[in-house]
Steps between C-alpha positions, in 0.01 A plus 500: 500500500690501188851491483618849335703498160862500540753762313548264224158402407423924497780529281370237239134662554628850393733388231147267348277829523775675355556299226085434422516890474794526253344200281191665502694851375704299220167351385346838463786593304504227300173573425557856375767425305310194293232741485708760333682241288153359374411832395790596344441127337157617337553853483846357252235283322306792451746706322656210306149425317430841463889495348401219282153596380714844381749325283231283341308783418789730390656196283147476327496893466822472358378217210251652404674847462742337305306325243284819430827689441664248324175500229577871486852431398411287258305784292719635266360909573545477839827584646670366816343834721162293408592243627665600810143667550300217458654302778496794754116579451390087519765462790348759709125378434569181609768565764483285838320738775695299769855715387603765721789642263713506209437453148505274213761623205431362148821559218532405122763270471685216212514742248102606522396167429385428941373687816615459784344558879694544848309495844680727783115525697524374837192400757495700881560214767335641824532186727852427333610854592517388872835276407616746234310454220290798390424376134587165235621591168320350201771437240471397204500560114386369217530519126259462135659417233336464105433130492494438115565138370846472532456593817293247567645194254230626200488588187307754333331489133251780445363556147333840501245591194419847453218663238617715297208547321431821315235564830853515738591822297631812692502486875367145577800382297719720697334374795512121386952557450577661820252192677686228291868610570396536869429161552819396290667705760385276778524193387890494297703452755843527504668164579435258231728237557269257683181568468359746204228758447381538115245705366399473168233758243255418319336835360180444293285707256297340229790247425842380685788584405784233541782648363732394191679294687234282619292523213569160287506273824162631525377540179706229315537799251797766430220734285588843584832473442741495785604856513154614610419536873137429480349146538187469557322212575127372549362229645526156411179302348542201679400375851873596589354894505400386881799320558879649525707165294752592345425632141649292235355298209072521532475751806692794352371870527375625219664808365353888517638800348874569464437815426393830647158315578695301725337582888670548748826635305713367847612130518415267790830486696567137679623423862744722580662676841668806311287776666626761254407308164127400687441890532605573151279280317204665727621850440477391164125443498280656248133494547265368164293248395202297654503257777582151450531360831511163480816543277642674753384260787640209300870679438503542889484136535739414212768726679461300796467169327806238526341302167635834348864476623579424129371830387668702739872631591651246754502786743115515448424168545209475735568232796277171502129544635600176806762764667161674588399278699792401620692570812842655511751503705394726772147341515337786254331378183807493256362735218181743425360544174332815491253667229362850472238537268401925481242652247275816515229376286323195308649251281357549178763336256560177369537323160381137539312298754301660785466857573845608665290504876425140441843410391647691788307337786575190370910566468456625852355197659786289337764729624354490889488089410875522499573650804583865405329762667331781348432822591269752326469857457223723341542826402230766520263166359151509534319325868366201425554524145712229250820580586440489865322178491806347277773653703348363788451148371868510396628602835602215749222640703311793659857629653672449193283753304551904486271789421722839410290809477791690417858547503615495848260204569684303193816562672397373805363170373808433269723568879273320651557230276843520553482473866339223497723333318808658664387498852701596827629301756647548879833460570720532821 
């Protein structure tokens, strides 16, 4: 028979089932709450990558809104409303689909020269709602800025030559100015004490015109008296016509008209940054005369030219061709050399040598040689035809080259121009 329990082994029986039944109660509670703690682990992972993926995608919206309105600023007929516009439409058509609410704000600021973008959009948190956290806010802002070369540690030579052939009479001509002064609007900028921008004119017609006070260092001739303001000049006859040395004893110009033959009747104009006296000489243009491009093409280069610092003011001087390819300061290439050759038809004078075609292709391929980049426009010119085929064998290649149709599309290649030389840049 066996021996029954006494009082104190019942007590530790009861107090062992008791206390198997209360471990067993804390374990299922231990196992809710993990449960709800792993939950609110993922559900918190959830909202942060949703949280993320938003300000990734509303940064990028943000970019690229910025950059197409700060294009728009750039153009000198559209106003700061344009602008403003521009952002709003490409922000909401590219908008993250992950915010809930709020809105991007976009304002002109530093004097109409940047845009600038602030975020107040937040991202609904459902799982993060549970510890009191019904949405993330996706801060942020941004700003684009015009990143011209002194911007960016370079400086700018352009050398711009313009027809203004008897053919650019009436509106092409009028067409051809407000195109010209547009880019000169762009690229000028303000701030020259670093780094400069300089444009320089060559106008053409059946001759160039250097200008009295160029004329002898040219020529190596003071005919036509110093008091008159036409100098025209021809090509040279030796195997410097393709080359831009200096002139000087053997490789001179040789002399045209000095009188009212002389076409065009407006001087060249050098390097300069004075925006006002660039848009005077091209509201001065008169259209007459035939179309010897390659005199024009070669009086681009010369402008650019440092083997012509002699000729030129000290303020004109153009920089030496090894700053192209060399780095400056803030790890840009320290200087561009830039040439715009426009026409609207054939060239069909010259005085010695080749046909002025000929003559220009071969200038061209000696100006590309030296690093400068060219850029070509044609004006209402034929498909296919002469001018094309030398404008586009002049051109630094297929992008390089420009086919205006009319006005507004020779506008828009000379800004386009522009922009690419004066792009934009990001900026916190």
């Amino acid at each position: 028979m066996r021996p029954r329990a006494s009082f104190l082994e019942l007590f530790r029986i009861d107090r062992m089932r008791s206390w198997r039944s209360n471990e067993e109660g804390g374990v299922a509670i231990i196992f809710a709450l993990s449960i709800t703690m792993l939950f609110g682990v993922v559900g918190s992972a959830v909202d942060m990558g949703r949280w993320v993926t938003a300000r990734s995608e509303t940064r990028n919206a943000m970019d690229g809104a910025l950059l197409a309105a700060g294009r728009t600023l750039q153009l000198p007929e559209k106003t700061e409303a344009d602008a403003l516009a521009v952002a709003e439409t490409y922000y909401e058509s590219n908008k993250s689909k992950v915010i809930s609410s709020g809105k991007v704000s976009f304002e002109i600021v530093d004097n109409g020269t940047a845009i600038r973008a602030s975020s107040s959009v937040v991202v609904a948190t459902p799982f993060l709602a549970v510890i009191g956290m019904p949405e993330l806010p996706v801060d942020g802002s941004a700003k684009a800025v015009l990143q011209v070369g002194g911007q960016v540690g370079t400086h700018i030579e352009v050398s711009l030559m313009l027809d203004v052939t008897g053919s650019m009479d009436g509106q092409k001509l009028t067409d051809l100015k407000t195109a010209a002064k547009d880019l000169i609007d762009i690229v000028v900028w303000d701030d020259q004490s670093q780094y400069t921008s300089r444009v320089a004119i060559a106008p053409f017609s059946k001759y160039v015109n250097v200008g009295r006070d160029h004329f002898k260092a040219v020529t190596g001739s003071n005919s036509g008296g110093s008091s008159n303001p036409l100098a025209c000049v021809e090509e040279r006859k030796t195997a410097d016509r393709y080359t831009d040395a200096a002139p000087g004893t053997g490789n001179y110009f040789q002399k045209g008209p000095t009188d009212a033959d002389c076409q065009p009747t407006t001087a060249l104009l050098p390097l300069t940054n004075d925006r006002n006296r660039l848009k005077s000489v091209i509201d001065g243009f008169a259209a007459d005369g035939g179309t010897a491009g390659h005199l024009g093409t070669h009086w681009a280069w010369n402008l650019l030219s440092p083997r012509w610092t002699s000729v030129w003011p000290a303020a004109s001087a153009p920089r030496p061709y090894g700053e192209i390819t060399t780095k400056g300061p803030k790890g840009n290439p320290l200087l561009q050399k830039i040439a715009v050759l426009m026409t609207d038809g054939e060239y069909n004078t010259w005085y010695s040598g080749d046909s002025s075609t000929t003559q220009a292709r071969a200038i061209c391929d000696n100006i590309k040689a030296t690093g400068i980049k060219v850029y070509a426009i044609g004006f209402q010119i034929a498909a296919g035809g002469d001018a094309e085929t030398t404008l586009k064998g002049c051109a630094s290649g297929s992008e390089y080259y420009y086919n205006a149709e009319d006005g507004a599309s020779l506008r828009e290649a000379f800004r386009d121009i522009a922009l690419r030389i004066a792009t934009l840049r990001l900026a916190e």
